[in-house]
C-alpha positions as CSV (number, residue, x, y, z in Angstrom):
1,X,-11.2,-28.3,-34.8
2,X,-10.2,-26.7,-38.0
3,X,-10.0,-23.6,-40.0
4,X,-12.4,-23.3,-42.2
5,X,-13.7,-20.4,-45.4
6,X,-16.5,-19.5,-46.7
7,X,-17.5,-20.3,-50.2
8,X,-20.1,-17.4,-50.2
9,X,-19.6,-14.5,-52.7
10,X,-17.1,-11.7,-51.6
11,X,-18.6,-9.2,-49.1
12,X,-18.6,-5.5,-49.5
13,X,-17.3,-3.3,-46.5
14,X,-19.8,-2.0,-44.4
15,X,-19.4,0.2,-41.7
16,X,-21.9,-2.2,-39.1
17,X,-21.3,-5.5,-38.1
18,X,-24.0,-7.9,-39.9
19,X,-27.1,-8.8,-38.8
20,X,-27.9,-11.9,-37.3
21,X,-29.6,-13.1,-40.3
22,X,-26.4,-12.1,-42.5
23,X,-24.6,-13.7,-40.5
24,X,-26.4,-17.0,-40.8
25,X,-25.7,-16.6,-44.3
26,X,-22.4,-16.1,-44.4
27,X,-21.5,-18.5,-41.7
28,X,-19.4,-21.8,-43.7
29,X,-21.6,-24.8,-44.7
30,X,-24.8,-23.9,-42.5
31,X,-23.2,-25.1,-39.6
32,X,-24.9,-22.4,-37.4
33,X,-28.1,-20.5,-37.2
34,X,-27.7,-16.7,-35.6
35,X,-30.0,-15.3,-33.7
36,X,-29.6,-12.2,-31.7
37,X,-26.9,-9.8,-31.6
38,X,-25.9,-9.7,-28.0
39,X,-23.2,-7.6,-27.2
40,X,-20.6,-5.3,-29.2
41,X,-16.9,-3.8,-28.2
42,X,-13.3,-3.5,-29.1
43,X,-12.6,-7.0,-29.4
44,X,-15.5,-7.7,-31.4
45,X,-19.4,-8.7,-31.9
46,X,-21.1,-11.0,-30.0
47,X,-24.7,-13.1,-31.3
48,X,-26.1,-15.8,-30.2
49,X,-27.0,-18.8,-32.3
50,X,-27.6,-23.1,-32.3
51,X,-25.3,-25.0,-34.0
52,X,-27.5,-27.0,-36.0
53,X,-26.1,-30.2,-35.7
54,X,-26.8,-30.7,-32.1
55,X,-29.4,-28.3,-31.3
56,X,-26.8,-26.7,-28.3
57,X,-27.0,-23.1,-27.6
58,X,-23.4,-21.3,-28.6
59,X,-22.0,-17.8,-29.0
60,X,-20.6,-16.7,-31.9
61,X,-17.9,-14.1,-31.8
62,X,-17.2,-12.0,-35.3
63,X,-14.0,-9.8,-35.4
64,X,-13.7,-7.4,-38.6
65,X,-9.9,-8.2,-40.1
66,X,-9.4,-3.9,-40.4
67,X,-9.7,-3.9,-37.2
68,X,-7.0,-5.4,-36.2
69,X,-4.2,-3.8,-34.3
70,X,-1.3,-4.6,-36.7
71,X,-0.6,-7.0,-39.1
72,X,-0.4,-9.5,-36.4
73,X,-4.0,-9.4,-35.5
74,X,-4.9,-12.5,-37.2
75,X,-2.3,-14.2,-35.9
76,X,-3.1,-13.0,-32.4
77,X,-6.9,-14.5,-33.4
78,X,-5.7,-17.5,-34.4
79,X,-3.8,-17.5,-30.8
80,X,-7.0,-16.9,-28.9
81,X,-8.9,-19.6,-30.5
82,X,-6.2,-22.2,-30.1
83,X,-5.4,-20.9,-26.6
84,X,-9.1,-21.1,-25.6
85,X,-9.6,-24.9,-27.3
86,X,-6.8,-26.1,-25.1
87,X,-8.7,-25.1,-22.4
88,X,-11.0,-27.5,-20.5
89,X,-12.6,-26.4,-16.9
90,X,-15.8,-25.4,-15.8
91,X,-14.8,-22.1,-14.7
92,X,-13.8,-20.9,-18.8
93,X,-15.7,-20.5,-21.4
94,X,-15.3,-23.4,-24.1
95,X,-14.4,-22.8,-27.6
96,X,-15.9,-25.0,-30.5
97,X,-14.7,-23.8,-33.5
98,X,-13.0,-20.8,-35.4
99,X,-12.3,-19.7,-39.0
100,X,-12.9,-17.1,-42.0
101,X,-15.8,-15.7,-43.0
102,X,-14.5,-14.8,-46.6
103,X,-11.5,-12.0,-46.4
104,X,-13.6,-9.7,-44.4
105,X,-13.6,-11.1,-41.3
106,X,-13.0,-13.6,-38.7
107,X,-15.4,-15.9,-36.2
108,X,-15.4,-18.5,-33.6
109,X,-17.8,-20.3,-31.9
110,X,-18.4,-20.9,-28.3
111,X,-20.0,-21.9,-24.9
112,X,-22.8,-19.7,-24.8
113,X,-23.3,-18.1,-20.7
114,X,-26.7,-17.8,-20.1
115,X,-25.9,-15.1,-17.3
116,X,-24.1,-11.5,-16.9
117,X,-20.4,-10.2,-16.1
118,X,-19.1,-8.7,-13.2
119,X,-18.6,-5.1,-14.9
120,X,-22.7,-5.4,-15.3
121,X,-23.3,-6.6,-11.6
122,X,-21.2,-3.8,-9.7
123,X,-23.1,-1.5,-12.0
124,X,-26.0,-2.0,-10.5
125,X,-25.1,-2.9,-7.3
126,X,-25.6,-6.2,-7.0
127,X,-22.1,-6.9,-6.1
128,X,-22.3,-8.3,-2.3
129,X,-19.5,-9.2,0.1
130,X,-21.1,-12.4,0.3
131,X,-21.2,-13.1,-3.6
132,X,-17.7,-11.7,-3.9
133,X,-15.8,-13.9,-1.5
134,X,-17.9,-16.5,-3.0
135,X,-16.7,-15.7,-6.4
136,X,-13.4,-15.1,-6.0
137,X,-11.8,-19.2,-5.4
138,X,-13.8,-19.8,-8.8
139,X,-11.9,-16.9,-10.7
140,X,-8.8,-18.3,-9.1
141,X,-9.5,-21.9,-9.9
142,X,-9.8,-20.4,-13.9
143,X,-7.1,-18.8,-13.8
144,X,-4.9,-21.4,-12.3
145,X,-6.0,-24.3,-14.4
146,X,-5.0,-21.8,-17.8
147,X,-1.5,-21.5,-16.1
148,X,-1.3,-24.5,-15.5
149,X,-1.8,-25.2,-19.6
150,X,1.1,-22.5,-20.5
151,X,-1.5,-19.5,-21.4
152,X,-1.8,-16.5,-19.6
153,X,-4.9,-14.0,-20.0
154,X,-3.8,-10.9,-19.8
155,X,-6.5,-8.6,-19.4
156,X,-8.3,-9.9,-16.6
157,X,-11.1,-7.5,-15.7
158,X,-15.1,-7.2,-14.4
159,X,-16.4,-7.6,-18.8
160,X,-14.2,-10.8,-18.9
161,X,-15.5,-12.5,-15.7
162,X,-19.4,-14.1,-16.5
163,X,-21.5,-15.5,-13.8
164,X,-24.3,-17.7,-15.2
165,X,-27.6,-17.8,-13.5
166,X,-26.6,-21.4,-11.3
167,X,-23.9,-18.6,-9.6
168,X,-20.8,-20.3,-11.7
169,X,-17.6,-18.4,-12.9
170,X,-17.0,-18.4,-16.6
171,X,-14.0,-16.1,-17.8
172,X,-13.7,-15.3,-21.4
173,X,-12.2,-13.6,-24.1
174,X,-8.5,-14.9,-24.2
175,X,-7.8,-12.8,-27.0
176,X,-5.2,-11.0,-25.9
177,X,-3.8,-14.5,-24.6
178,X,0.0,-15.2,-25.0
179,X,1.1,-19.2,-24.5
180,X,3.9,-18.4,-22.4
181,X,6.1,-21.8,-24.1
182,X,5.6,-19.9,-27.5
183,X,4.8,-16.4,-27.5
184,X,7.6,-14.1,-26.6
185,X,6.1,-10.8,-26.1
186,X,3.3,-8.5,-24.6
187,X,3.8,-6.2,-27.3
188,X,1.9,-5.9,-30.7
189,X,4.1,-5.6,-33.9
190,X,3.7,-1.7,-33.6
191,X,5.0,-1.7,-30.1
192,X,1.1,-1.1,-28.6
193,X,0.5,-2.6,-25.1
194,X,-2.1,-5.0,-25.2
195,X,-4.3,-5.3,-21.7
196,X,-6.7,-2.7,-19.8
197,X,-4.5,0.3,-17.6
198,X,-6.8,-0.3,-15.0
199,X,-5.7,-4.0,-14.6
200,X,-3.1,-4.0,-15.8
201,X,0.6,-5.0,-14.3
202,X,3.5,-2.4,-14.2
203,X,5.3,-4.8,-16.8
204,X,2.8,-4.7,-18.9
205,X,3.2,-0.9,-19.9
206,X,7.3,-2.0,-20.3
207,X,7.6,-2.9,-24.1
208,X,11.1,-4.5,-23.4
209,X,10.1,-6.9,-20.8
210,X,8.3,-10.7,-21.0
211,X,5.0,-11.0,-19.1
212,X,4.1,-13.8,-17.3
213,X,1.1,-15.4,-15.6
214,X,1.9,-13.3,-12.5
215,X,0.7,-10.7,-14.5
216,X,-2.9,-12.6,-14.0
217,X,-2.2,-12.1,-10.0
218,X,-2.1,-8.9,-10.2
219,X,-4.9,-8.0,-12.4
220,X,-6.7,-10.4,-10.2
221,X,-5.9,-8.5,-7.0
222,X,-7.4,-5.4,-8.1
223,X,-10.3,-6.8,-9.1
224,X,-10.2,-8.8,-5.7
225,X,-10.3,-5.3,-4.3
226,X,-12.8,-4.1,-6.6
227,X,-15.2,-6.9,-5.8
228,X,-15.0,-6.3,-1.8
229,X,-15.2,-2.4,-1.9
230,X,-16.6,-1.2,-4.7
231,X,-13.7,1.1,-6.2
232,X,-10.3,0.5,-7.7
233,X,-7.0,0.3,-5.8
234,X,-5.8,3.8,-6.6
235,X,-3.7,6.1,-4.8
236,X,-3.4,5.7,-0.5
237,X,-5.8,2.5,-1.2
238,X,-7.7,2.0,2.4
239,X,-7.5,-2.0,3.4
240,X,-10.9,-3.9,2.5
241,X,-11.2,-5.2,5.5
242,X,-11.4,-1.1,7.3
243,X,-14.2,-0.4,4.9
244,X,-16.1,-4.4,5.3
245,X,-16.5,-4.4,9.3
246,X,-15.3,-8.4,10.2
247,X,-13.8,-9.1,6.8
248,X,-10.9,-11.3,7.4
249,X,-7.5,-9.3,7.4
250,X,-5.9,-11.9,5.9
251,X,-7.9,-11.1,2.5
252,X,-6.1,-7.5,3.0
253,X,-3.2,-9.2,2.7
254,X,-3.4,-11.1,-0.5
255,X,-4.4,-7.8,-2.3
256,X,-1.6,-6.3,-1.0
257,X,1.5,-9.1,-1.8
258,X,-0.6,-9.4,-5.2
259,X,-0.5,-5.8,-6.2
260,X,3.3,-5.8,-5.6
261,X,5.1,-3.6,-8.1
262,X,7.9,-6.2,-8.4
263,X,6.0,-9.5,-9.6
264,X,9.2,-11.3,-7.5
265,X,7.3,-10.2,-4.6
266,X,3.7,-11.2,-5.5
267,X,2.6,-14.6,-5.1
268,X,4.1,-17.1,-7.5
269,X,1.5,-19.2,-8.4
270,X,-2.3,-18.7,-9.0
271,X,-2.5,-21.8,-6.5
272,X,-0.8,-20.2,-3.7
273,X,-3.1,-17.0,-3.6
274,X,-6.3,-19.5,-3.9
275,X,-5.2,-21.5,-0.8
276,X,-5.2,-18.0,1.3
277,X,-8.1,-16.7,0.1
278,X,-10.0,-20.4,1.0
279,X,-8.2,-20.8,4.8
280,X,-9.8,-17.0,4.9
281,X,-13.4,-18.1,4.3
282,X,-13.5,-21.2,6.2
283,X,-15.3,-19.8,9.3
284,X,-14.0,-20.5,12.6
285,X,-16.0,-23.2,14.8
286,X,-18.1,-21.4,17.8
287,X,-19.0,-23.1,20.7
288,X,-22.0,-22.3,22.4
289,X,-21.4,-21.1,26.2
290,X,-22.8,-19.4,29.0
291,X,-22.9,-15.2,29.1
292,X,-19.2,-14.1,30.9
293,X,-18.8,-11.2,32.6
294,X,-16.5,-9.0,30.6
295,X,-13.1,-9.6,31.7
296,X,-10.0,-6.8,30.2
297,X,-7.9,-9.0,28.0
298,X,-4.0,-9.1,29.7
299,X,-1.8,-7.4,26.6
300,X,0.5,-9.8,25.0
301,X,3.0,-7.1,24.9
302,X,3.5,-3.6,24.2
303,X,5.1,-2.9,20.6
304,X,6.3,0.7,19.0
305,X,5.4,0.4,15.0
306,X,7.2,2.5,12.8
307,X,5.9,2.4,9.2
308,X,5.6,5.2,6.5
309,X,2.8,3.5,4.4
310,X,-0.6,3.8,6.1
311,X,-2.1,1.3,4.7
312,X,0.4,-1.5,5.5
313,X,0.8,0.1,9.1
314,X,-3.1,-0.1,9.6
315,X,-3.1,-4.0,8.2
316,X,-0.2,-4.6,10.6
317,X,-1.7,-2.9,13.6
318,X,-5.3,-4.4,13.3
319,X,-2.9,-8.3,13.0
320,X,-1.5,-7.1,16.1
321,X,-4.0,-6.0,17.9
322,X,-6.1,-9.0,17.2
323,X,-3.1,-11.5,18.5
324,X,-3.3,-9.4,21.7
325,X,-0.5,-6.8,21.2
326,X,-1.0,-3.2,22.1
327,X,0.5,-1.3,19.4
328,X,1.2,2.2,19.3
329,X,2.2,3.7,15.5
330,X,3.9,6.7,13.8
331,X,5.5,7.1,10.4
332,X,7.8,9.2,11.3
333,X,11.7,8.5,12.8
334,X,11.8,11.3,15.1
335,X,8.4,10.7,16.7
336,X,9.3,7.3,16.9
337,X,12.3,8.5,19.5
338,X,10.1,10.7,20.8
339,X,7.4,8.2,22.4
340,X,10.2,5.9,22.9
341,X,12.1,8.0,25.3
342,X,8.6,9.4,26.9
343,X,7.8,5.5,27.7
344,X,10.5,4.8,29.5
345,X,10.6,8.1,31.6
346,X,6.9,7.1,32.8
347,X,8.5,3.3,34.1
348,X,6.4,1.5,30.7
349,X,8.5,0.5,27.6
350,X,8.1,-0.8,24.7
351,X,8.2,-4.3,24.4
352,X,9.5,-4.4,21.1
353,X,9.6,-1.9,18.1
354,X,9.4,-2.5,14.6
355,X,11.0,-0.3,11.7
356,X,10.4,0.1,8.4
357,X,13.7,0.3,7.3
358,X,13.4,2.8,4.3
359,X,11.1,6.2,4.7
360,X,11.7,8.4,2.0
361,X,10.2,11.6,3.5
362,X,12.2,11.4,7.1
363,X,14.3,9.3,9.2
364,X,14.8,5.9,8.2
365,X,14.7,2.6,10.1
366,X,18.5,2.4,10.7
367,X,19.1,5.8,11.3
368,X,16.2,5.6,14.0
369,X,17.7,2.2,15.6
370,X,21.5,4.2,15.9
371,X,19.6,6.8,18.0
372,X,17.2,4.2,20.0
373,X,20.1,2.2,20.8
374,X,21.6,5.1,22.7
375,X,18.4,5.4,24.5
376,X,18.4,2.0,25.6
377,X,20.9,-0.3,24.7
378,X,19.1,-3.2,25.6
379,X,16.1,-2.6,23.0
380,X,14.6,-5.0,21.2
381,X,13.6,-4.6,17.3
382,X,12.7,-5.7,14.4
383,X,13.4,-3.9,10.9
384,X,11.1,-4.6,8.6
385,X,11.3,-4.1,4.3
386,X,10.5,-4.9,0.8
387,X,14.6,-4.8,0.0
388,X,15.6,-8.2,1.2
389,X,19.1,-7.7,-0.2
390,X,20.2,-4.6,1.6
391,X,22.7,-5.1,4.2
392,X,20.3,-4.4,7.0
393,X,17.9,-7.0,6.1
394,X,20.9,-10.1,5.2
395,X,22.6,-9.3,8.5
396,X,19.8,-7.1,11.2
397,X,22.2,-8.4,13.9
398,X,25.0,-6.4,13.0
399,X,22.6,-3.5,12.8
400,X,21.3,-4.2,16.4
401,X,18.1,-5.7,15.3
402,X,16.9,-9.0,16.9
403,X,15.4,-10.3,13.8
404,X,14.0,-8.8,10.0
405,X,10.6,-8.9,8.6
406,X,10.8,-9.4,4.9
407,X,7.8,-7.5,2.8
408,X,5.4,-8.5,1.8
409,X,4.4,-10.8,4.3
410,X,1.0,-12.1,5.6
411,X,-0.3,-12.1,8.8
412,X,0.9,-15.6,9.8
413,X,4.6,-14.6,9.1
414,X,4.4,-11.2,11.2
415,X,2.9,-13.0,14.0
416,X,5.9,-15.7,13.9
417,X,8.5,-12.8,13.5
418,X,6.9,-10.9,16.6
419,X,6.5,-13.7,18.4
420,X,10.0,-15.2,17.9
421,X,11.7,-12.0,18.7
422,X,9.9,-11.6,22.1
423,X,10.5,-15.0,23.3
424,X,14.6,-14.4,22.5
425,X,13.8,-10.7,24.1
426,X,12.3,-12.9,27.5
427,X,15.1,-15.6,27.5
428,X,17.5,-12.9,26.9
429,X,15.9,-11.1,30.6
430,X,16.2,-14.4,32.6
């Protein structure tokens, strides 16, 4: 691939981008015949054409040089094209050539997706659960074979994701695509924020920090959430999985370690997120028997959750509840005391508690342990918190605590924290 001109005579500014038959014109050595205009926004105009020479259908994306950002909008065009061309999988868009079309503006040329994006789709309400979950391990797939290559997307949202008519993930536009061995910045030369709000990752809008590919993960968990439910992830978000009766809770859990507001707590790797999301889909094998009478379900233990965020405490009591726990919850530190000390004056404790350790509007996990402790000196707890390097959380023995539940966690590791702490509880009774 290279950079090419046009020898054509010098254009004259125009307020429109060209027709499909100026294009054609202007378009260097004839290579490519335009046909429709086919969709128009900030980062460009987009027509469909043939490239002559073998007859294949291709897209044809035209950016207008003024405009650019900053003077570093070529530059950042140049960065797409090359970004793109490195690019080989089935779930991206491929890129066949780039260049000048005089001074006046800029093309390249692409795969062309016979299909519509996602934006288009949960429009009209064609977005299903069923297409979504079987969407998203393609999206991922993308995105994890372009970090895998050095080059992160950054603006990963509904208008960049196509789906052609066979039902196969394309994502495109990479043009606001830094190569993470080369670029240094997320910033434009006149200190703009490149990327979409809505998508995009707290360190995106911080024009002194480096972004990374984790900024893909989280872009890619709200639109995860967007996908399931419908809306964005704003505010007291609700879990998918309370609005999609039987969605798997473990999908609530990936939104909610990939929406971290500290990308050390997200997931690492594209990879890792796409292995969760797949062990959540895989359904699990029924055998067919004969009708049972009901029969209650003995309780794998009573537990006491204390947890200021309603949505995590919901997640976490639905994970609980499911392994056979009965859970009782509050947010609060002083209610928490209050239905400890009201279980054991009716003869039925708590099995266990758990504590978030930090709750910004009352008592926090500590504080509540110092008082529990003095109810019942032989309590068993675990704190729980997103601060894995407070002194609670390194050493929760010296606190009184039988073990500590780092956030974010998934459902897998709360189990194995629960379950471990009650089987040292049991031993400890013998």
């Amino acid at each position: 691939m290279r950079l090419t001109s046009s020898s054509a005579a010098p254009l004259v500014t125009r307020s429109a981008p060209p027709s499909p038959q100026e294009l054609s014109a202007m378009m260097p050595f004839g290579r490519y015949s335009v046909q429709a205009q086919v969709g128009i926004g900030g980062m460009g105009t987009v027509y469909r054409g043939t490239q002559l020479s073998l007859g294949r259908p291709v897209a044809v994306k035209v950016l207008r040089v003024s405009d650019g950002y900053d003077f570093a909008f070529e530059d950042r065009f140049r960065r797409e094209a090359r970004a793109m061309a490195t690019l080989n999988h089935p779930n991206i868009v491929a890129i066949y050539d780039y260049g000048h079309i005089g001074t006046e503006f800029l093309f390249f040329v692409m795969e062309f997706v016979d299909g519509t994006d996602l934006g288009e789709i949960m429009r009209t309400g064609r977005m299903t659960r069923e297409l979504a979950l079987q969407l998203l391990p393609q999206i991922c797939a993308g995105l994890e074979y372009a970090h895998s290559k050095g080059i992160v997307h950054r603006d990963i949202k509904p208008a960049n994701i196509m789906l052609t008519r066979q039902g196969e993930v394309k994502i495109t536009d990479f043009g606001l695509a830094k190569d993470v061995m080369r670029a240094p910045s997320m910033v434009t030369e006149t200190h703009m924020v490149m990327g979409t709000p809505e998508y995009a990752a707290p360190e995106q809008f911080n024009a002194h920090r480096d972004v990374d590919h984790r900024a893909d993960i989280y872009a890619f968990g709200v639109l995860m959430y967007q996908m399931l439910t419908g809306a964005l992830p704003r505010g007291s978000w609700q879990p998918p999985s309370s609005l999609l009766h039987g969605l798997d809770t473990r999908l609530d859990a990936v939104i909610i370690r990939a929406l971290m507001t500290d990308r050390e707590h997200r997931y690492q790797s594209m990879g890792d997120m796409r292995r969760v999301i797949e062990a959540a889909l895989v359904p699990v094998a029924h055998t067919p028997s004969r009708p049972l009478l009901p029969v209650a379900k003995p309780s794998a233990g009573r537990i006491l959750l204390l947890e200021d965020d309603l949505m995590v405490r919901d997640l976490m009591r639905r994970a609980l509840e499911k392994a056979s726990y009965e859970v009782v919850e509050t947010g609060d530190g002083k209610e928490t005391l209050r239905l400890y000390q009201e279980a054991m004056q009716q003869g039925h404790p708590y099995d266990l508690a758990i504590l978030d350790l930090t709750i910004p509007d009352g008592m926090c996990g500590r504080e509540t342990m110092m008082y529990l402790r003095r109810l019942d000196p032989q309590i068993l707890a675990i704190v729980s918190s997103g601060y894995r390097d407070d002194a609670v959380m390194k050493d929760c023995a010296a606190y009184g605590f039988a073990a500590a539940l780092p956030k974010p966690y998934q459902v897998e590791g709360l189990l194995h924290v629960v379950n471990g702490a009650l089987a040292v509880g049991r031993r400890r009774m013998v």
